[in-house]
FINU-781074 format. One line per 3 residues: for each residue x, y, z of N, C-alpha, C. Coordinates in Angstrom, 2 decimals. Each point is the difference from the previous one (the first is absolute). Layout:
<rs>
X Y Z X Y Z X Y Z ~ ...
</rs>
This chain:
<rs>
87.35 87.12 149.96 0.07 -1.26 0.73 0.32 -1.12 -0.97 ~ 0.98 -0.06 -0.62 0.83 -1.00 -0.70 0.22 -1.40 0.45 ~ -0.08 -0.22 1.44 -0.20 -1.43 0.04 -1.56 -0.76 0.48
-0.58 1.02 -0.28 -1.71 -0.99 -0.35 0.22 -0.49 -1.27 ~ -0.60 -1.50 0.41 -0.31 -0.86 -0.87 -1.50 -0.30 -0.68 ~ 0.06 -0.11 -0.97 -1.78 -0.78 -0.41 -0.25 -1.43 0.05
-0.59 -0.16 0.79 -0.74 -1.47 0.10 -0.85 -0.47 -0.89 ~ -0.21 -0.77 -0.85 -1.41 -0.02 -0.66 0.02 -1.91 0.05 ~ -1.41 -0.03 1.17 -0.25 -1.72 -0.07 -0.80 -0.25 -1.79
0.46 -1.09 -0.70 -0.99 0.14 -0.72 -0.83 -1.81 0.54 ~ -1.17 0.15 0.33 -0.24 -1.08 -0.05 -0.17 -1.22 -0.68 ~ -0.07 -1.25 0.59 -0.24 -0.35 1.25 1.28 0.36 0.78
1.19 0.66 0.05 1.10 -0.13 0.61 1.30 0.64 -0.23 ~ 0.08 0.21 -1.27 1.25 0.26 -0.49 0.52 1.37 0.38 ~ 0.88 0.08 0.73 0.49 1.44 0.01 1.02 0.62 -0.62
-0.09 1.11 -0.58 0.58 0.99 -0.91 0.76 1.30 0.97 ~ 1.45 0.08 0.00 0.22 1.19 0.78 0.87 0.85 -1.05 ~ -0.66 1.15 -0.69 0.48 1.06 -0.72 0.73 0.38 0.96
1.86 0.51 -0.14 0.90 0.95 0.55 0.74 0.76 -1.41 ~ -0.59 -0.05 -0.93 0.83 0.82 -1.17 -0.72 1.43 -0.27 ~ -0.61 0.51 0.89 -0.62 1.03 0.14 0.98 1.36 -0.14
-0.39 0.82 -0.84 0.90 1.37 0.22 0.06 1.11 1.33 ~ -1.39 -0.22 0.49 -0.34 0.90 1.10 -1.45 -0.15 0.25 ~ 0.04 0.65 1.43 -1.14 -0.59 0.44 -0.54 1.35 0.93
-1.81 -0.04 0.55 -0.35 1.39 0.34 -0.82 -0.30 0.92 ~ 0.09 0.20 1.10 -1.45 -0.78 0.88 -0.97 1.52 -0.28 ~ -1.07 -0.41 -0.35 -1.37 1.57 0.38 -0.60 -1.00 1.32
-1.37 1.28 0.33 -0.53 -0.85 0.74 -0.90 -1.38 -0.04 ~ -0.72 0.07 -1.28 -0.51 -1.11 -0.29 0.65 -1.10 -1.09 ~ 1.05 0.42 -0.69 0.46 -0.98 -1.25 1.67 0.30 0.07
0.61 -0.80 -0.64 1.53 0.40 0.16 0.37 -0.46 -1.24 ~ 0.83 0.80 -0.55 0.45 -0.07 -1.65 1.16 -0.22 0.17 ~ 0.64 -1.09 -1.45 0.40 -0.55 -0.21 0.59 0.44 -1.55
1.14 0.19 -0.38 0.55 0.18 -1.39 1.24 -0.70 -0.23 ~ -0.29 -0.97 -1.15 0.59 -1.06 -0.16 0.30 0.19 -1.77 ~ 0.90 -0.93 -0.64 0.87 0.07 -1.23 -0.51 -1.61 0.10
-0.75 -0.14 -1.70 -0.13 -1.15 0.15 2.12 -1.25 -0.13 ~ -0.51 -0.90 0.33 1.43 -1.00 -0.63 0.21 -0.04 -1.22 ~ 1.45 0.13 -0.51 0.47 -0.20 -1.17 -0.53 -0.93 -0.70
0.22 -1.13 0.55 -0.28 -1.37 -0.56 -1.60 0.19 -0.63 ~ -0.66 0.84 0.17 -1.57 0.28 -0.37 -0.55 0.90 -0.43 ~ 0.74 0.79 -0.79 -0.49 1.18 -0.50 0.30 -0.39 -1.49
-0.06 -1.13 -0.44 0.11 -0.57 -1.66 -1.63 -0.77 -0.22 ~ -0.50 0.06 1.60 -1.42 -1.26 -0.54 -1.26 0.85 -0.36 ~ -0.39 0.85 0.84 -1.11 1.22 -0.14 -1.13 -0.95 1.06
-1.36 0.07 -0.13 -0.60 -0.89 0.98 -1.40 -0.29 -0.93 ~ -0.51 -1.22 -0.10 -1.05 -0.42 -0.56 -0.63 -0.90 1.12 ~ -1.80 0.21 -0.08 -0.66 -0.74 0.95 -1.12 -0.24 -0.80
0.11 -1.68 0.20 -1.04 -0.63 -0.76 -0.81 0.44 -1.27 ~ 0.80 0.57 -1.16 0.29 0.41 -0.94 0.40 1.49 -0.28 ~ -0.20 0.39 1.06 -0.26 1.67 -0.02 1.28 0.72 0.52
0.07 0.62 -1.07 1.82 0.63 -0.52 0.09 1.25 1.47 ~ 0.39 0.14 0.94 -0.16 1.29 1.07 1.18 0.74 -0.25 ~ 0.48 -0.34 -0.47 1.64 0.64 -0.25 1.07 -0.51 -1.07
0.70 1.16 -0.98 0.60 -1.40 -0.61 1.60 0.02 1.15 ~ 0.80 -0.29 -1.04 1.64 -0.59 0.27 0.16 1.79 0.69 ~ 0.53 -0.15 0.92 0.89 1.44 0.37 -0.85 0.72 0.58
-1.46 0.04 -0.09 -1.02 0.98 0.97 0.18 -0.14 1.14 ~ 0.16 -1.00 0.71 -0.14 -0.48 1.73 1.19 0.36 -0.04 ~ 0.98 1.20 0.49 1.65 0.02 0.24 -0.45 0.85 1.52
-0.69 1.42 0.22 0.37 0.33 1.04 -1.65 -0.39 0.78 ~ 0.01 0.24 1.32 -1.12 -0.32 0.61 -0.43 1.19 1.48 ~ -1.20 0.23 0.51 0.17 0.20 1.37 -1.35 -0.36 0.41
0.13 -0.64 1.06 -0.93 -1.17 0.80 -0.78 0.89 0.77 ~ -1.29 0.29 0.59 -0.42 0.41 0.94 -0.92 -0.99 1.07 ~ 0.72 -0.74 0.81 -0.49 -0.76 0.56 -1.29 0.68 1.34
-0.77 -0.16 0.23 -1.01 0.50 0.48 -0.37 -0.72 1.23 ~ 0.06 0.81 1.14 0.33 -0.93 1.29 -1.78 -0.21 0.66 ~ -1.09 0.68 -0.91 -1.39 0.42 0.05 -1.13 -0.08 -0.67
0.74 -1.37 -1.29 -0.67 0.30 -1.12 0.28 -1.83 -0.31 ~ -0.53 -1.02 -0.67 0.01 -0.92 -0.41 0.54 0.03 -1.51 ~ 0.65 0.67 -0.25 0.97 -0.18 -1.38 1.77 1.01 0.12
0.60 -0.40 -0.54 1.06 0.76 -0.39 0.16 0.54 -1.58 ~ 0.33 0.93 -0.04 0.30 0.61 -1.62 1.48 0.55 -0.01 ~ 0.48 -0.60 -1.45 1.23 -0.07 -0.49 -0.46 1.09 -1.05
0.90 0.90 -0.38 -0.14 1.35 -1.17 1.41 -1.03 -0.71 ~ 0.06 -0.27 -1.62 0.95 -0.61 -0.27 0.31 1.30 -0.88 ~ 1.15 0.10 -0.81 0.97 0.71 -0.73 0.92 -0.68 -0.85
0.16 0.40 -1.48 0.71 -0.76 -0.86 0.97 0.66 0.40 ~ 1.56 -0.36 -1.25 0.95 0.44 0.36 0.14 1.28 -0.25 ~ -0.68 0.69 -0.98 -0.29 1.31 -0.04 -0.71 0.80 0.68
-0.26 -1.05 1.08 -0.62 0.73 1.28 -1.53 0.76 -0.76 ~ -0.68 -0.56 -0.55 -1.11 0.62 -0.21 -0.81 -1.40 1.00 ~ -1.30 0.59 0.24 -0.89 -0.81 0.79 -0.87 -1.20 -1.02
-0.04 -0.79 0.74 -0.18 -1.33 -1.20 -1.37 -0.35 0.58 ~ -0.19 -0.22 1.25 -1.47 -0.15 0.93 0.62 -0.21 1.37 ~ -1.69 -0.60 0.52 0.24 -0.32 1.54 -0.69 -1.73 -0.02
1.43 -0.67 0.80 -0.63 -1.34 0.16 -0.41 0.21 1.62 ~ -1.46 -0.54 0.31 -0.33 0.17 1.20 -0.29 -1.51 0.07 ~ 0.77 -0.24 2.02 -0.15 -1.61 0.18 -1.28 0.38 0.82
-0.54 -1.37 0.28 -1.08 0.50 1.10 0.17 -1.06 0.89 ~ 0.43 0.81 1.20 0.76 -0.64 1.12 -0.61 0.06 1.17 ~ 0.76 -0.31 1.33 -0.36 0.29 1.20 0.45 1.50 0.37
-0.45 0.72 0.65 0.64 1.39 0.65 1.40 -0.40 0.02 ~ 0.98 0.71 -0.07 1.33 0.08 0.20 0.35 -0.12 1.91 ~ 0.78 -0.88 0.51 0.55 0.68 1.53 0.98 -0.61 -0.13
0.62 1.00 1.42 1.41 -0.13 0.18 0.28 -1.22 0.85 ~ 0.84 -0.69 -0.67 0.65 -1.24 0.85 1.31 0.35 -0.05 ~ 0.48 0.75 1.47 2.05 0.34 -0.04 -0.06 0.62 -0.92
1.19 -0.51 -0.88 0.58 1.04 -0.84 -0.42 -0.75 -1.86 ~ -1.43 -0.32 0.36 -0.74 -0.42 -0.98 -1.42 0.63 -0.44 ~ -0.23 0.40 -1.00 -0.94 0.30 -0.14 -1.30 -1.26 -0.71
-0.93 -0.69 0.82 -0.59 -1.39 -0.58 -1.14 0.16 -0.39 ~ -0.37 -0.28 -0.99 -1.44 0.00 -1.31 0.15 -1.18 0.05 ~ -1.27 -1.00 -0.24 -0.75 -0.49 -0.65 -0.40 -0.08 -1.19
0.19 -0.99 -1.04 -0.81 0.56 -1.62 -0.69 -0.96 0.45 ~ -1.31 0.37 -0.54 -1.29 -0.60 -0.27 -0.50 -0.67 -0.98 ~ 1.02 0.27 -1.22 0.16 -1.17 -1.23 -0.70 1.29 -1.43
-1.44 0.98 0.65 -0.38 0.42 -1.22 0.84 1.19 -0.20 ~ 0.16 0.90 -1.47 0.71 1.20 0.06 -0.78 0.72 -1.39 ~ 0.40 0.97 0.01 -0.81 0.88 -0.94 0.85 0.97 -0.78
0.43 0.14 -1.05 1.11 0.50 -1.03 -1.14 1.51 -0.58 ~ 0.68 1.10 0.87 -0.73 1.25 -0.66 0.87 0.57 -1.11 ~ 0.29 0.30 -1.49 0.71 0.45 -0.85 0.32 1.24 0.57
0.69 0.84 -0.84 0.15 1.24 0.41 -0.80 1.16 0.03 ~ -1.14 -0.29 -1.17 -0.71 0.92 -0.54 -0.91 0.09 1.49 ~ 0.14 -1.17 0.90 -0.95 0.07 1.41 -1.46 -0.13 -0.63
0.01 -0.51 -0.88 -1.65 -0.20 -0.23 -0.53 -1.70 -0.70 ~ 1.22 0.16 0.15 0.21 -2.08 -0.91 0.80 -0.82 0.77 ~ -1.22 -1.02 0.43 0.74 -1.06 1.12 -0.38 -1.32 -0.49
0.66 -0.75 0.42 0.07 -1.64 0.37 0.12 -0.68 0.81 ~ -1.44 -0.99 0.64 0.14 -0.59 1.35 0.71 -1.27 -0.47 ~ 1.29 -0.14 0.48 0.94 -1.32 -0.02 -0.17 -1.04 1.36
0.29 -0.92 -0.91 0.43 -1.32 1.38 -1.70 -0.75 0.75 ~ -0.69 0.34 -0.40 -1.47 -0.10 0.40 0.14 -1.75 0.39 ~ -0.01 -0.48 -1.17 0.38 -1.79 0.13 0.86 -0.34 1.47
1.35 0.80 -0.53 0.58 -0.28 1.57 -0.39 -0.08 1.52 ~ -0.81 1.13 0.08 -1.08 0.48 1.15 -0.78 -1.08 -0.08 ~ -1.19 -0.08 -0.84 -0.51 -1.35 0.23 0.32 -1.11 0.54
0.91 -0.17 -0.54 0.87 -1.54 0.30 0.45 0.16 1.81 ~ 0.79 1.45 -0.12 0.51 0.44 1.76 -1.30 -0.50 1.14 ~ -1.61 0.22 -0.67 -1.01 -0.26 1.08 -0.34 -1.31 -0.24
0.32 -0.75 -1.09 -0.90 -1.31 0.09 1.44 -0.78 0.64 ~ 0.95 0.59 -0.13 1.65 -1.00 1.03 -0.32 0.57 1.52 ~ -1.30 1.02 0.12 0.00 0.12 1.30 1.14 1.17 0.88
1.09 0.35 -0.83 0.86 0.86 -0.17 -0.38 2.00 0.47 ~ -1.05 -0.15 -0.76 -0.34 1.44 0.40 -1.72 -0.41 0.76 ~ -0.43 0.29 1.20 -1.22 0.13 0.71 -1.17 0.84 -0.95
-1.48 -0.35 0.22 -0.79 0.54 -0.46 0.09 1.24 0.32 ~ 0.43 0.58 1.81 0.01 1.69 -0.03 1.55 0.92 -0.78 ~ 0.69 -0.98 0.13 0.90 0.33 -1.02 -0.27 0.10 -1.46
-0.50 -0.80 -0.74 -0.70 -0.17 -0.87 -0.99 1.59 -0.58 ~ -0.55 -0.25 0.77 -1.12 1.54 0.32 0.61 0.96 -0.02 ~ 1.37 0.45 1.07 0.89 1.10 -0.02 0.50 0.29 -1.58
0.58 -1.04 -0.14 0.44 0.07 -1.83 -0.69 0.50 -0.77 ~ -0.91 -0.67 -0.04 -1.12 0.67 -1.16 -0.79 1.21 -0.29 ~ 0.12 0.32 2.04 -0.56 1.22 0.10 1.10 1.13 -0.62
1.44 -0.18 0.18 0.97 0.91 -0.69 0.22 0.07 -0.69 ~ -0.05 -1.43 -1.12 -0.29 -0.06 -1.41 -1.00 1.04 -0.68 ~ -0.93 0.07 0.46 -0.90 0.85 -0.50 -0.40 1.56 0.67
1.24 0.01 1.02 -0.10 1.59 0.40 1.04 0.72 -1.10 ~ 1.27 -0.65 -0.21 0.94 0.05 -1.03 -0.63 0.33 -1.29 ~ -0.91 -1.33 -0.29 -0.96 0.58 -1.67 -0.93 1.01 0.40
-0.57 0.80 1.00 -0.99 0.89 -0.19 0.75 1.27 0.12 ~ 1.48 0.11 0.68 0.56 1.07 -0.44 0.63 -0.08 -1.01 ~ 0.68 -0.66 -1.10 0.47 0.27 -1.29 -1.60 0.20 -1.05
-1.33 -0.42 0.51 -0.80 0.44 -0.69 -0.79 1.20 0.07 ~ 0.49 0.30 1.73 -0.52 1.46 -0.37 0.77 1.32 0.17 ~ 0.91 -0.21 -0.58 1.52 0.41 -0.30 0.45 0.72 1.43
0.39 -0.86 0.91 0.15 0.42 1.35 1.29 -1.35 0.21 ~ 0.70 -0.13 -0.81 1.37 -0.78 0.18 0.98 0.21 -0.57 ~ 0.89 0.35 0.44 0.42 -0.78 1.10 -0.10 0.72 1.18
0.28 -0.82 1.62 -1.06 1.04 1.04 0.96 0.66 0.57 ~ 1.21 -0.04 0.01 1.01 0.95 0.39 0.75 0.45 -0.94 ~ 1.07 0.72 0.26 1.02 0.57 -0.25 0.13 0.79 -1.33
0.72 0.24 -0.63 0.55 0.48 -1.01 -0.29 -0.15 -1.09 ~ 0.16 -1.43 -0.55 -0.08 -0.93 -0.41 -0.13 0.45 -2.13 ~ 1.16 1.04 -0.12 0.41 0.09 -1.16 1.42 -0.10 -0.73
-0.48 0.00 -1.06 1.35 -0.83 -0.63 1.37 1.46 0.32 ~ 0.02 1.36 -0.19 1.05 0.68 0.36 -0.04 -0.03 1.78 ~ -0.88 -0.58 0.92 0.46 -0.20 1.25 0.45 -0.84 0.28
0.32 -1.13 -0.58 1.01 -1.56 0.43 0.57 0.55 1.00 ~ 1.07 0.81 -0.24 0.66 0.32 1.46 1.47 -0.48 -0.13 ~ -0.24 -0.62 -1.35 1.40 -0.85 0.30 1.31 1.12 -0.68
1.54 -0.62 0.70 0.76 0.93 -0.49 0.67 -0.89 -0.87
</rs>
C-alpha cells in the first residue's frame, strides 16, 4: 500500500507528512514502514542535549513500526552498512487511519535504545514539560506518556525489547 501516508502532528500543531517511504505493511495491530534516510542528512549523525546517539552516516536506513495499540512508535535505524545502530522510540498517540493517511500524535518525550538493547536515553523531557505547562498536552495525556515511557524502560531493562519483530541487524530486510 504505497500511497499511505504518515501523518505526524507535532504539537501544539505542526504537521509533518512523511511520503518518502520505501514500502509499507499493514499487520493487525502496527503497520511498518521502511524508509532511506535524505541525502541532504546522512553527513550530520544525531546529538541530543549533549549525548552523541549516532555519529555522521549511522541514521541512513530505517523501519518504523507504528503501533495502532500502543502509545509509542519505534523506528529500528541502520547505517549505511546496514548494520543496526538502535531504536529511536517516539512516544505518541496510538497510530489511526485518516484516508490514505496514517495519523500519530508525538507527545514531545522519546527514548533512544542503542543497539546493544540494554542502553537507553530518555530525550526531550524539557520539551514535554513545557508541552503541559503551554497546556498543549492534557494531564491524561500526560499520564498516557509517561505510563509508555516507562513500559518502554522496563522492557529494555528486563531484556524483553524490543516487543516485536525481528529486530536484527542481518534481518533489515532491506535489498
Amino acid at each position: 500500500m504505497d500511497d499511505l501516508f504518515i501523518q505526524y502532528t507535532r504539537l501544539p500543531g505542526i504537521i509533518v507528512v512523511y511520503r518518502n517511504h520505501t514500502s509499507i505493511e499493514i499487520k493487525d495491530n502496527y503497520v511498518v514502514v521502511e524508509w532511506t534516510y535524505p541525502h541532504h542528512n546522512q553527513s550530520t549523525g544525531r546529538e541530543y542535549h549533549g549525548i552523541q546517539l549516532a555519529q555522521a552516516g549511522d541514521i541512513y536506513y530505517g523501519r518504523a513500526y507504528y503501533f495502532l495499540d500502543h502509545w509509542y512508535a519505534i523506528t529500528e535505524t541502520y547505517n549505511k552498512e546496514r548494520t543496526l545502530t538502535g531504536f529511536y522510540c517516539d512516544i505518541a498517540t496510538p497510530a489511526i487511519f485518516c484516508g490514505n493517511r496514517l495519523c500519530v500524535t508525538d507527545l514531545k518525550l522519546d527514548l533512544w535504545v542503542r543497539q546493544d538493547r540494554h542502553t537507553y536515553y530518555i530525550l526531550d523531557e524539557d520539551e514535554f514539560e513545557e508541552a503541559i505547562a503551554e497546556k498543549w498536552i492534557t494531564p491524561p495525556l500526560a499520564k498516557a506518556a509517561r505510563h509508555s515511557l516507562q513500559s518502554l524502560i522496563q522492557m529494555v531493562e528486563e531484556d524483553k525489547f524490543p516487543p516485536i519483530g525481528q529486530w536484527a541487524p542481518d534481518s533489515a530486510g532491506h535489498s
